[in-house]
C-alpha positions as CSV (number, residue, x, y, z in Angstrom):
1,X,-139.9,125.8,-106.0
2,X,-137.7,129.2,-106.1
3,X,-140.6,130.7,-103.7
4,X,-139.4,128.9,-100.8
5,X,-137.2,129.8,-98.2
6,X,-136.6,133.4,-99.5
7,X,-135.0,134.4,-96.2
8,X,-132.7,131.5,-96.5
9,X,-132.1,132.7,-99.8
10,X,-131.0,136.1,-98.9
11,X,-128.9,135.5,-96.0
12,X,-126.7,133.6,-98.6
13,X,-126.7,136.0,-100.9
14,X,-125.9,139.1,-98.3
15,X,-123.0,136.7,-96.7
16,X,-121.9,135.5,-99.9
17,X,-121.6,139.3,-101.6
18,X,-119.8,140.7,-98.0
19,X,-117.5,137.6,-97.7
20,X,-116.4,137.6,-101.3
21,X,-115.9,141.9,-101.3
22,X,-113.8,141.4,-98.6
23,X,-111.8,139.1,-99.6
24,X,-111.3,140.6,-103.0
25,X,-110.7,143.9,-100.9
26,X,-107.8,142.2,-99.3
27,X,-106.0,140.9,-102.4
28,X,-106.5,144.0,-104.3
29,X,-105.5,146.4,-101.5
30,X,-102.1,143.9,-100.9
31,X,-101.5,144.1,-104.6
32,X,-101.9,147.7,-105.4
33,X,-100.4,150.7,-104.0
34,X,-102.6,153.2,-103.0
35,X,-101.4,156.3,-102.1
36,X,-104.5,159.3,-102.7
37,X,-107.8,158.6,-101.4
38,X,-109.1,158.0,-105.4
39,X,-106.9,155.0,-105.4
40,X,-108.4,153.9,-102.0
41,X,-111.7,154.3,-103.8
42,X,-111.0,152.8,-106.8
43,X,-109.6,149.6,-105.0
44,X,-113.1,149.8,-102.9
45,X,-115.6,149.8,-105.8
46,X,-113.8,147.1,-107.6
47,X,-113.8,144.9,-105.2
48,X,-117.4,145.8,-104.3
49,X,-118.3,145.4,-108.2
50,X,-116.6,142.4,-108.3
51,X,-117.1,141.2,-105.3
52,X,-121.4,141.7,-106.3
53,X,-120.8,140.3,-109.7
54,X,-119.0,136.4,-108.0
55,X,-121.8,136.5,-105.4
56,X,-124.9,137.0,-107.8
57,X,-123.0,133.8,-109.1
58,X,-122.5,132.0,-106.1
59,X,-125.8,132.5,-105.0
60,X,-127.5,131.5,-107.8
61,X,-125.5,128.2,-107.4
62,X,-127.0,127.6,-104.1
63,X,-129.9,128.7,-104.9
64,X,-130.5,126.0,-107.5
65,X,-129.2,123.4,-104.9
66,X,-131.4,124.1,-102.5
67,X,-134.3,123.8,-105.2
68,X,-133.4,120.3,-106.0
69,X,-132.9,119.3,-102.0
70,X,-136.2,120.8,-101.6
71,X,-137.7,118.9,-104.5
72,X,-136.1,115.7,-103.7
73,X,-137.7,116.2,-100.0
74,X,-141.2,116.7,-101.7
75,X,-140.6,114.0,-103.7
76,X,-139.9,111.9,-101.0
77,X,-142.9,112.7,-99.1
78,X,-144.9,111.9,-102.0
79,X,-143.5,108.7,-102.4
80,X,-144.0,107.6,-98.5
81,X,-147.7,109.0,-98.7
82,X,-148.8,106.2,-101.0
């Protein structure tokens, strides 16, 4: 089941990992006060790390979802071939 829709499955990943970065970008960057570009980076790569580590989450998540839709469905044509 995890073979299909592998594009589906990395658009949600590549949306989830930017949506999540830049969110966490946002709070982090409203929180702290950067003032030297290290801080700037520092904010950046958390929230990228972060940001990489909620989506790998998320995505596995949805990932598993869309397994069991997809084997219901299967399952459901099965059952209506007989």
């Amino acid at each position: 089941m995890s073979d299909q829709f592998p594009v589906a499955k990395l658009a949600i990943h590549v949306l989830a990992s930017v949506g999540v970065s830049k969110v966490l970008n946002d709070i982090i960057s409203n929180n702290v006060n950067v003032s030297t570009t290290a801080d700037a980076v520092k904010v950046w790569t958390g929230s990228l790390v972060i940001g990489s580590m909620i989506a790998e989450h998320a995505s596995k998540h949805v990932n598993g979802r869309m397994d069991a839709v997809i084997a219901w469905n299967e399952s459901r044509k099965a059952a209506s071939a007989q």
